[in-house]
Jmol script that loads the backbone (N, CA, C; Angstrom):
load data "model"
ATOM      1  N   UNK A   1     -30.952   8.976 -71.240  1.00  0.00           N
ATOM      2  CA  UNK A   1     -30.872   8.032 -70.148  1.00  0.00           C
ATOM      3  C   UNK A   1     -29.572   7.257 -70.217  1.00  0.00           C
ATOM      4  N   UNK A   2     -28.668   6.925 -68.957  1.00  0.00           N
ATOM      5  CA  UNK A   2     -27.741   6.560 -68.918  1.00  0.00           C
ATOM      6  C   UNK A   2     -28.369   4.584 -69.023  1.00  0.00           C
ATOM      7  N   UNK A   3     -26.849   4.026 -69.266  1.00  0.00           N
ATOM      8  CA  UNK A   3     -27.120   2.466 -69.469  1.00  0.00           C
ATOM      9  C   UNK A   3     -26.779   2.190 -67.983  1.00  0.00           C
ATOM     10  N   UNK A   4     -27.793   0.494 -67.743  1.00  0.00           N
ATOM     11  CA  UNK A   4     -27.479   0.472 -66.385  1.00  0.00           C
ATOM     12  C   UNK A   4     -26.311  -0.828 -66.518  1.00  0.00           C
ATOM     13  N   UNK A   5     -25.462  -0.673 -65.430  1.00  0.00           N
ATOM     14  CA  UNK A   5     -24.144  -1.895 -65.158  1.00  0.00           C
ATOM     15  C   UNK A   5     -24.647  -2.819 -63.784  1.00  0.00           C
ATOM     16  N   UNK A   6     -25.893  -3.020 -64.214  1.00  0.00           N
ATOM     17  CA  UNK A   6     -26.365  -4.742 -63.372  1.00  0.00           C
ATOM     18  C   UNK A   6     -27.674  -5.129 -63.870  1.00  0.00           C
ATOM     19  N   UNK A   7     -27.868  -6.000 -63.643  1.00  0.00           N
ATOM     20  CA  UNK A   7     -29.310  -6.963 -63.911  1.00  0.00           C
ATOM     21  C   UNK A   7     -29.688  -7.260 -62.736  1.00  0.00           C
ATOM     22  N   UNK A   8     -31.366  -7.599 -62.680  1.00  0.00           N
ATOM     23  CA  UNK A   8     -32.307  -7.613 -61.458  1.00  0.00           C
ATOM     24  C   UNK A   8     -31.983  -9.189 -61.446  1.00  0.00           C
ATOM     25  N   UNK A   9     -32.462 -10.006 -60.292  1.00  0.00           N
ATOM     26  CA  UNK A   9     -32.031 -11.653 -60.668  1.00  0.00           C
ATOM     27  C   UNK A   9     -33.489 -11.734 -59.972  1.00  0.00           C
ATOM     28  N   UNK A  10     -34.605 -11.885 -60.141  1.00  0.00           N
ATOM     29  CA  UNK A  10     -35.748 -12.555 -59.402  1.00  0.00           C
ATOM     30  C   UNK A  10     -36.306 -11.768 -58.163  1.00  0.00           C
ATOM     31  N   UNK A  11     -37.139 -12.084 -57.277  1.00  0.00           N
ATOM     32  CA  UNK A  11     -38.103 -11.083 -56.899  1.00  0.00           C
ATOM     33  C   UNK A  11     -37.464 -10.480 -55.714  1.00  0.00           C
ATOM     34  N   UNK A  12     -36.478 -11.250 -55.299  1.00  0.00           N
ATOM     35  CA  UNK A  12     -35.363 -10.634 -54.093  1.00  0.00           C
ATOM     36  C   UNK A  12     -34.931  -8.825 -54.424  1.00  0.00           C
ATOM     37  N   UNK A  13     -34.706  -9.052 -55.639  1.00  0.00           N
ATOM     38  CA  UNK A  13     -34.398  -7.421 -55.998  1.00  0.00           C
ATOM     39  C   UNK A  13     -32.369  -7.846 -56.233  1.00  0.00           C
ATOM     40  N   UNK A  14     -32.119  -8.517 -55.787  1.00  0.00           N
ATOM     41  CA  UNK A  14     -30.879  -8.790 -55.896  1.00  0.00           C
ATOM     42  C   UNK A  14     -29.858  -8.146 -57.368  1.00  0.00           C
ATOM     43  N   UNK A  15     -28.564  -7.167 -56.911  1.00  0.00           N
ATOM     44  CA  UNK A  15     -27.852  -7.285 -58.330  1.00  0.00           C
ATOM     45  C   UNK A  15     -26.858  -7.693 -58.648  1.00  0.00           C
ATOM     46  N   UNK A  16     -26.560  -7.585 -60.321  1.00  0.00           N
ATOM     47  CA  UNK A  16     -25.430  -8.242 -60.086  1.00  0.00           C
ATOM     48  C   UNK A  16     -24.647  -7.699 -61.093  1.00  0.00           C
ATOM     49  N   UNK A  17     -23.348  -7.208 -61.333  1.00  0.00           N
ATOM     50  CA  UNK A  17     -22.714  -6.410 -62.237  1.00  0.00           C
ATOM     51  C   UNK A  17     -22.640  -7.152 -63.699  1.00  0.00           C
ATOM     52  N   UNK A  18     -22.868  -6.295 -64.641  1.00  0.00           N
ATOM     53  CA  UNK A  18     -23.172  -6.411 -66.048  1.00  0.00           C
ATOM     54  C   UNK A  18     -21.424  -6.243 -66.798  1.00  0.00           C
ATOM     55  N   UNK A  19     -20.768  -5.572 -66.067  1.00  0.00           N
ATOM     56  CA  UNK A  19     -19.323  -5.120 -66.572  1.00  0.00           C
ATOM     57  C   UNK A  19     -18.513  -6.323 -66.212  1.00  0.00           C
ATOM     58  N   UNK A  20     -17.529  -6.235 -67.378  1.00  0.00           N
ATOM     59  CA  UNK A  20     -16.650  -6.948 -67.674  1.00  0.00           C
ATOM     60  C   UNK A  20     -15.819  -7.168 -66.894  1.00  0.00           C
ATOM     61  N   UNK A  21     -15.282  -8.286 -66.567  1.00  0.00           N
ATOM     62  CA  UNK A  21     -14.287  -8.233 -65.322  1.00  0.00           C
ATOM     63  C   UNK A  21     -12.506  -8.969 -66.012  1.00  0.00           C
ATOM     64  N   UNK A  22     -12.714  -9.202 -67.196  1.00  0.00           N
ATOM     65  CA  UNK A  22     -11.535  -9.026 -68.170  1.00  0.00           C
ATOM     66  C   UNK A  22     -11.694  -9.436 -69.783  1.00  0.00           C
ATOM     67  N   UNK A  23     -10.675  -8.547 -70.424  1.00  0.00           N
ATOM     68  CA  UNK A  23     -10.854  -8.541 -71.748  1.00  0.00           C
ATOM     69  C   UNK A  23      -9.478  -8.980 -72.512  1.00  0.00           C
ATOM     70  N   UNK A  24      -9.964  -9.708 -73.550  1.00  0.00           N
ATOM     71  CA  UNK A  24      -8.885 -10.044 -74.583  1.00  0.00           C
ATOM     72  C   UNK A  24      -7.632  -9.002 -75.188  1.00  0.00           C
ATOM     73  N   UNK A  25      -6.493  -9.425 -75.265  1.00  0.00           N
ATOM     74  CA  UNK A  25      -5.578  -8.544 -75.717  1.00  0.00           C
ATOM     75  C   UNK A  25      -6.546  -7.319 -76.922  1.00  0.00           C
ATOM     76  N   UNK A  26      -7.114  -7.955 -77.803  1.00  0.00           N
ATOM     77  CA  UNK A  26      -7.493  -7.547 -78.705  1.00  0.00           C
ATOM     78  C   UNK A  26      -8.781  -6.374 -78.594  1.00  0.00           C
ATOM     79  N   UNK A  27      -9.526  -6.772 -77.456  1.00  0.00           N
ATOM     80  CA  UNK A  27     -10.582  -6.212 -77.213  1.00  0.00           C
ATOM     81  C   UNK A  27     -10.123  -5.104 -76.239  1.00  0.00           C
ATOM     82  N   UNK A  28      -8.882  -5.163 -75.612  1.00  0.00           N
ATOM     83  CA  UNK A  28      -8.328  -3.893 -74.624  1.00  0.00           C
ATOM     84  C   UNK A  28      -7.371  -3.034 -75.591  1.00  0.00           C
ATOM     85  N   UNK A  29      -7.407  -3.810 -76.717  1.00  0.00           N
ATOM     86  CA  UNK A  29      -6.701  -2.701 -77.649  1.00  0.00           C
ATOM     87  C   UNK A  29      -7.426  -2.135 -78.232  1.00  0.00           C
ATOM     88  N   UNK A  30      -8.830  -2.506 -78.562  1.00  0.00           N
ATOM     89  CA  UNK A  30      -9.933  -1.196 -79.082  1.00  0.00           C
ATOM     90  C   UNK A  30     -10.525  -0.420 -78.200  1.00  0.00           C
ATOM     91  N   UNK A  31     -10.393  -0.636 -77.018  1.00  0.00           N
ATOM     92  CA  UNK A  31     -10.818   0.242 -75.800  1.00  0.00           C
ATOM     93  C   UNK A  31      -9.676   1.125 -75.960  1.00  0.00           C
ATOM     94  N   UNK A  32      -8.731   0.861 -76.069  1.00  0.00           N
ATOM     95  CA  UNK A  32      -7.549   1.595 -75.698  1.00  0.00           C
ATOM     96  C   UNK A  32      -7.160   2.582 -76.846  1.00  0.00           C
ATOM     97  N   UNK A  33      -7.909   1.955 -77.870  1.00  0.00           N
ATOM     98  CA  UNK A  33      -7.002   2.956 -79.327  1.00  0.00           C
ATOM     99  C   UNK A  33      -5.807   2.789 -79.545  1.00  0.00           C
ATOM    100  N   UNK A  34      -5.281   1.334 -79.022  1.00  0.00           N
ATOM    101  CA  UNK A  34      -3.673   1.178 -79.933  1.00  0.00           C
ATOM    102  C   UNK A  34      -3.541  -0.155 -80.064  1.00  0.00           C
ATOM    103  N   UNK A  35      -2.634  -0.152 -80.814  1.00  0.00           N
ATOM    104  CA  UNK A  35      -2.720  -1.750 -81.196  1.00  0.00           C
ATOM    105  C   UNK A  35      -2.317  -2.826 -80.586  1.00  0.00           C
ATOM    106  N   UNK A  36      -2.579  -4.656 -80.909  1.00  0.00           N
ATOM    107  CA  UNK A  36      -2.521  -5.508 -79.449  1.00  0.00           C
ATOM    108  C   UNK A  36      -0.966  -5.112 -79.222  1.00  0.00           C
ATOM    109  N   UNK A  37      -0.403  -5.021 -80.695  1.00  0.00           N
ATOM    110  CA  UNK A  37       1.011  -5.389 -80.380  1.00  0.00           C
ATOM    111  C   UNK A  37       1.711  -4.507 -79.350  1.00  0.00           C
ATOM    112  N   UNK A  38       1.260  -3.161 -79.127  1.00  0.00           N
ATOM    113  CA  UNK A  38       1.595  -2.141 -78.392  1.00  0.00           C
ATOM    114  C   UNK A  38       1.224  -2.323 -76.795  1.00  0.00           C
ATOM    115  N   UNK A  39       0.089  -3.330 -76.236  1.00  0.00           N
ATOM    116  CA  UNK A  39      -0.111  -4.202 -74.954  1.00  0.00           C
ATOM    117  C   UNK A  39       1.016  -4.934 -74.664  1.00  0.00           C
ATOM    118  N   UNK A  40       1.061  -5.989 -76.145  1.00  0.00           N
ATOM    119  CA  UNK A  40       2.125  -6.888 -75.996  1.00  0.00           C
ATOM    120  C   UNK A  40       3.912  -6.403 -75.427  1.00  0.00           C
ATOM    121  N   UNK A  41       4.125  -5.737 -75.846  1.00  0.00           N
ATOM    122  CA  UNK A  41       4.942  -5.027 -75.922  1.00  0.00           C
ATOM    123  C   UNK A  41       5.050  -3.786 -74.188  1.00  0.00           C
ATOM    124  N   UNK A  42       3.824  -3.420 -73.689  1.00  0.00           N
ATOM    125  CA  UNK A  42       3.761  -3.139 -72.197  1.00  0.00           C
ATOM    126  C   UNK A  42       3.826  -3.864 -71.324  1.00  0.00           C
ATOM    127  N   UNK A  43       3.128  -5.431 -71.720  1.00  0.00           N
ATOM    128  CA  UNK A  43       3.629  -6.469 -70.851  1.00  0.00           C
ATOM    129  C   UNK A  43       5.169  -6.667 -70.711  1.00  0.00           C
ATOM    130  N   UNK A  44       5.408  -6.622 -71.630  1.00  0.00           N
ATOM    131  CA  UNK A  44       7.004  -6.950 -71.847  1.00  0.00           C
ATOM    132  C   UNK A  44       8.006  -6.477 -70.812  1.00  0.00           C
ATOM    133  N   UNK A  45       7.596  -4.943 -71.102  1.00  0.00           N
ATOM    134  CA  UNK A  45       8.279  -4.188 -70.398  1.00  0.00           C
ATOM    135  C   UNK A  45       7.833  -4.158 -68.935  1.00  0.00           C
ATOM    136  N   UNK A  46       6.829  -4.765 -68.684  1.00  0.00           N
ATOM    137  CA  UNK A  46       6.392  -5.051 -67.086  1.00  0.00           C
ATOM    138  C   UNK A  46       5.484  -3.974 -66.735  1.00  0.00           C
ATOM    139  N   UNK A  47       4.699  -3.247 -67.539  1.00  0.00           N
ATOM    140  CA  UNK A  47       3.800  -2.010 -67.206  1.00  0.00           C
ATOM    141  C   UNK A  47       2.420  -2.810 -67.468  1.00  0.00           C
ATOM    142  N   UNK A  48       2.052  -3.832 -67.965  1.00  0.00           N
ATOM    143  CA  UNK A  48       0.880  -4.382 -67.609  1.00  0.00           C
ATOM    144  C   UNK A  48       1.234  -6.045 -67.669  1.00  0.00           C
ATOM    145  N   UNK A  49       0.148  -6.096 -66.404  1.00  0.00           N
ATOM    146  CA  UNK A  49       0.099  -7.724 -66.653  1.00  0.00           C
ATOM    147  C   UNK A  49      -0.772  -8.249 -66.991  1.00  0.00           C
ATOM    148  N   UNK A  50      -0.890  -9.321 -68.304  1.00  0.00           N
ATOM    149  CA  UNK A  50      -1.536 -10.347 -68.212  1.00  0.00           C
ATOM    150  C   UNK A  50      -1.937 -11.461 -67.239  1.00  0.00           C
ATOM    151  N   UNK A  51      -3.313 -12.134 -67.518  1.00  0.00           N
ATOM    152  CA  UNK A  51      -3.787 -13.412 -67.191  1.00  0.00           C
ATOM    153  C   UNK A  51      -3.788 -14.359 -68.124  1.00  0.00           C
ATOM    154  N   UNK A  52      -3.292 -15.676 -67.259  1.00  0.00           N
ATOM    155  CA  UNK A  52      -3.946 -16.917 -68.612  1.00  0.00           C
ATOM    156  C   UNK A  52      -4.876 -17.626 -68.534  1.00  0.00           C
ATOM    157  N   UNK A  53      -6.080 -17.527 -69.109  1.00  0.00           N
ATOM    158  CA  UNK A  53      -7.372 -18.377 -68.865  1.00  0.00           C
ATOM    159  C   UNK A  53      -7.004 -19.597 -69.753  1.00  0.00           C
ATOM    160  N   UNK A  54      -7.007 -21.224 -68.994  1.00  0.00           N
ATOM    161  CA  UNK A  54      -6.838 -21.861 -70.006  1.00  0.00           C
ATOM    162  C   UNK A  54      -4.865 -22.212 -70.379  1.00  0.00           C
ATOM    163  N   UNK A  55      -5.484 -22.753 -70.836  1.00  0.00           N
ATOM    164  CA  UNK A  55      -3.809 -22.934 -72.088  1.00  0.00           C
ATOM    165  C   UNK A  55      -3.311 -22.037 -72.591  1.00  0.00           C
ATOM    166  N   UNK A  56      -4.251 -21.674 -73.709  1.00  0.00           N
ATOM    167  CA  UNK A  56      -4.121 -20.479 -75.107  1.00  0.00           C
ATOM    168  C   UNK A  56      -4.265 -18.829 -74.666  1.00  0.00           C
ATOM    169  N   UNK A  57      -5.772 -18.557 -74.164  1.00  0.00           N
ATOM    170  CA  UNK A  57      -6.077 -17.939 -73.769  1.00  0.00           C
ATOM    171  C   UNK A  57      -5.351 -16.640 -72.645  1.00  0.00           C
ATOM    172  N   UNK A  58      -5.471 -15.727 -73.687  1.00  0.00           N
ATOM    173  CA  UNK A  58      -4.642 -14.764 -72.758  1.00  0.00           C
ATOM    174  C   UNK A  58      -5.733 -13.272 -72.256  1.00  0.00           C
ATOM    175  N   UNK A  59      -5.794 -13.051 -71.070  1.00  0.00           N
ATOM    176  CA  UNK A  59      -6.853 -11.928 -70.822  1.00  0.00           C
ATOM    177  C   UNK A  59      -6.119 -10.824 -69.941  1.00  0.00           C
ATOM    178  N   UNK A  60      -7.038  -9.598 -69.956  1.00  0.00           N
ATOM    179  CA  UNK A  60      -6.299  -8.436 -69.089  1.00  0.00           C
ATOM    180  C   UNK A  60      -7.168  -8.035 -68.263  1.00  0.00           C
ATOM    181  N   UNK A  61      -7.315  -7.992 -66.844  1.00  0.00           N
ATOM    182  CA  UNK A  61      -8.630  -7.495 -66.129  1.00  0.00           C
ATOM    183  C   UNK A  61      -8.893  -6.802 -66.266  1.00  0.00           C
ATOM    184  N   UNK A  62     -10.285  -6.095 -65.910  1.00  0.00           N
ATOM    185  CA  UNK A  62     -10.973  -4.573 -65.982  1.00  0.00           C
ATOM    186  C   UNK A  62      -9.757  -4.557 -65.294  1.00  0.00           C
ATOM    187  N   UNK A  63      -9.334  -4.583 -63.781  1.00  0.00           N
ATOM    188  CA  UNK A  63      -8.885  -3.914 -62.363  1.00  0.00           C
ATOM    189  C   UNK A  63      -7.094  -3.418 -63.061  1.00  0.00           C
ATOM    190  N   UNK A  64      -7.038  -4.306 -64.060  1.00  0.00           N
ATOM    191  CA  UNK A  64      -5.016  -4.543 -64.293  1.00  0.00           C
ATOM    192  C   UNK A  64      -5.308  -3.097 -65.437  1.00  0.00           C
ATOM    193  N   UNK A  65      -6.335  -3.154 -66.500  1.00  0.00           N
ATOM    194  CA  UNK A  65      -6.073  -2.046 -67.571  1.00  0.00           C
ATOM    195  C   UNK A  65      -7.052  -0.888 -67.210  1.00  0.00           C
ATOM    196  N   UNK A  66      -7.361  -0.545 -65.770  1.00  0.00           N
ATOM    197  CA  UNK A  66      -7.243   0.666 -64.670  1.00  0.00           C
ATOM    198  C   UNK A  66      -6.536   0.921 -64.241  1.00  0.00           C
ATOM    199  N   UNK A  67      -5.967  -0.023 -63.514  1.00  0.00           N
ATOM    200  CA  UNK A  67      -4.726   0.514 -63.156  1.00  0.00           C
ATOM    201  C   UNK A  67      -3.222   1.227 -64.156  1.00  0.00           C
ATOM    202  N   UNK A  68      -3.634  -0.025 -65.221  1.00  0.00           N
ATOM    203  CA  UNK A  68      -2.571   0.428 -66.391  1.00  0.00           C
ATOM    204  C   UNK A  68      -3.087   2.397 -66.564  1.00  0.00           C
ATOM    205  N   UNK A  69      -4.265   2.691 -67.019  1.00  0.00           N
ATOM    206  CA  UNK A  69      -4.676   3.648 -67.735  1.00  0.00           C
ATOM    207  C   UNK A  69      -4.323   4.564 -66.412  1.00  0.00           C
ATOM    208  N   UNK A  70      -4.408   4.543 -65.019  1.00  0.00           N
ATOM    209  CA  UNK A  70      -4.184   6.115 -64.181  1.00  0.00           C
ATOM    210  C   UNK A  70      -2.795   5.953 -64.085  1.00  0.00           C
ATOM    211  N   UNK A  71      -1.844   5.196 -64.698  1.00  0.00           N
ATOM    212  CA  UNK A  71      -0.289   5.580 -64.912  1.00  0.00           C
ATOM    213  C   UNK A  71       0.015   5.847 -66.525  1.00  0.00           C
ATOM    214  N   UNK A  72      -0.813   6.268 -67.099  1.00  0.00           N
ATOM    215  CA  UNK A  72      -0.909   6.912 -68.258  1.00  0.00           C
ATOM    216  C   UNK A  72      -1.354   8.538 -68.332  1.00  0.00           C
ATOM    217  N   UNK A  73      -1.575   9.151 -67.177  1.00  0.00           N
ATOM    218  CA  UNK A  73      -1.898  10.587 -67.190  1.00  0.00           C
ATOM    219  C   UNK A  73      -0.672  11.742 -68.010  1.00  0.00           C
ATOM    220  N   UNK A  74      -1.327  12.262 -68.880  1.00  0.00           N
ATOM    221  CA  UNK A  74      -0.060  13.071 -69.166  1.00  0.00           C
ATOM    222  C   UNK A  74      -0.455  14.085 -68.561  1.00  0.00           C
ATOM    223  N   UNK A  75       0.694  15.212 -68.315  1.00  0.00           N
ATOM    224  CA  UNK A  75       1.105  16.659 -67.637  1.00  0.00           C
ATOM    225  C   UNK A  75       1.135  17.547 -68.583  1.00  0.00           C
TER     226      UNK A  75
END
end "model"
wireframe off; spacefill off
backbone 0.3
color backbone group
């Protein structure tokens, strides 16, 4: 059985997505299989962008490291 990506909210039947809508440098580098510094370093070069949540806080959307990953196709 596949996992489901929403939760029921009350008797309406209503849903609502379970998926992530952005992740930490750190946490898109274990999705990704390379290291933060190697993100860090794509930002740089302007092939992905960061968000800043906050002050400190630095995040990458689901939508930004999709888009990053279908300009990663190799031939």
């Amino acid at each position: 059985m596949g996992t489901k990506n929403y939760t029921t909210l009350g008797k309406n039947e209503e849903f609502i997505s379970t998926r992530r809508m952005a992740y930490s440098i750190n946490e898109a580098a274990v999705l990704l299989g390379v290291s933060p510094n190697h993100l860090r370093n794509e930002n740089t070069r302007g092939h992905l962008k960061f968000v800043r949540s906050g002050l400190r806080r630095i995040l990458i959307t689901d939508t930004e490291l999709r888009r990053y990953l279908e300009g990663q196709v190799v031939e």
